[in-house]
C-alpha positions as CSV (number, residue, x, y, z in Angstrom):
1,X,-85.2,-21.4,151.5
2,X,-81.9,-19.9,149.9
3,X,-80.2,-18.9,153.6
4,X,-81.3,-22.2,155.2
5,X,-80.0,-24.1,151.8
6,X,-77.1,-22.5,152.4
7,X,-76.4,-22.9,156.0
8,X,-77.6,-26.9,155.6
9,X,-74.1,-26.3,153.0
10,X,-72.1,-25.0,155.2
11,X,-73.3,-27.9,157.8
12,X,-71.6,-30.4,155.2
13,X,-74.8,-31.4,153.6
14,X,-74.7,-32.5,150.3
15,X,-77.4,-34.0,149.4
16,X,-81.2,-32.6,149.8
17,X,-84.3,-34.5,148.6
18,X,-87.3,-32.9,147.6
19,X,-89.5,-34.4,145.5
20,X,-91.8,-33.1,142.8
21,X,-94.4,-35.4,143.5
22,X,-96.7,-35.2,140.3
23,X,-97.1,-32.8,136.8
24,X,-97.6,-29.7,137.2
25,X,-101.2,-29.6,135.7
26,X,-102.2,-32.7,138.1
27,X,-100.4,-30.9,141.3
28,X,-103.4,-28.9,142.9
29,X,-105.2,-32.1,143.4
30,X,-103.0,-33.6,145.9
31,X,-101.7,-30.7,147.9
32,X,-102.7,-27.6,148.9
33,X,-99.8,-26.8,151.3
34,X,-97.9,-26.1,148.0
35,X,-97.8,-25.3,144.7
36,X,-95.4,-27.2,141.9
37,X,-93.8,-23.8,141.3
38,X,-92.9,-23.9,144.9
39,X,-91.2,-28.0,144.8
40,X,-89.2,-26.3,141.8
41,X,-88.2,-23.3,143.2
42,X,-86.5,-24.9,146.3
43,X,-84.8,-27.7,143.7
44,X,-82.9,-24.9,142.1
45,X,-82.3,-23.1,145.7
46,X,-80.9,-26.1,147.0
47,X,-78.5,-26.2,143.4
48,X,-77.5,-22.6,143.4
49,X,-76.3,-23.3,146.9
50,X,-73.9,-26.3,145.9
51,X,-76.1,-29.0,147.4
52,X,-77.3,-32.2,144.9
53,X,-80.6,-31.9,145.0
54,X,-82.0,-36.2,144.8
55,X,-85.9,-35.6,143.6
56,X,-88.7,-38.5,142.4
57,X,-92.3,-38.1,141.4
58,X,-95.6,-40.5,142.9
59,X,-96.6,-42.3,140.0
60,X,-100.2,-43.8,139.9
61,X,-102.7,-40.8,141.1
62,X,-104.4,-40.3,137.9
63,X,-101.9,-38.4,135.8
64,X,-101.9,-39.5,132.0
65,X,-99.7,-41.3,130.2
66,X,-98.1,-37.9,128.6
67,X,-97.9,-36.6,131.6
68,X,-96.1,-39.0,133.4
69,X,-93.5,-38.7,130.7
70,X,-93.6,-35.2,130.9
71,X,-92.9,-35.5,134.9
72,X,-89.8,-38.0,133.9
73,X,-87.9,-34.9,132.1
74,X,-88.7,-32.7,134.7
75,X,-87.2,-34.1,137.4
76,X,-84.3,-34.9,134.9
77,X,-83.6,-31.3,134.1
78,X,-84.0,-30.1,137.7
């Protein structure tokens, strides 16, 4: 993801979305193409190139209340 990041950069993209989807302990039950580390992983790819990455959660698939706080930081601090 880092070269293609970068080339979308060089395109003149400046925004990327990406979304999270869900919490991390809750993730493995909606997906199995892949994992939360993945979603993560490409967030900070797309900021390392100089892209904003714009990123939401699904809220209602049976995370808990905790968690969905939890999921509100998180896509804060990435």
């Amino acid at each position: 993801m880092k070269k293609k990041a970068k080339r979308l950069k060089e395109a003149g993209v400046h925004r990327y979305n990406h979304n999270i989807n869900t919490h991390h302990d809750h993730h493995a039950h909606i997906t199995t193409t892949h994992t939360y580390d993945d979603r993560v992983s490409t967030i900070e790819q797309v900021k390392q190139s100089g892209m904003s990455p714009c990123s939401g959660v699904i809220i209602g698939m049976g995370e808990t209340n905790q968690q969905i706080v939890e999921m509100a930081f998180c896509a804060q601090s990435t």
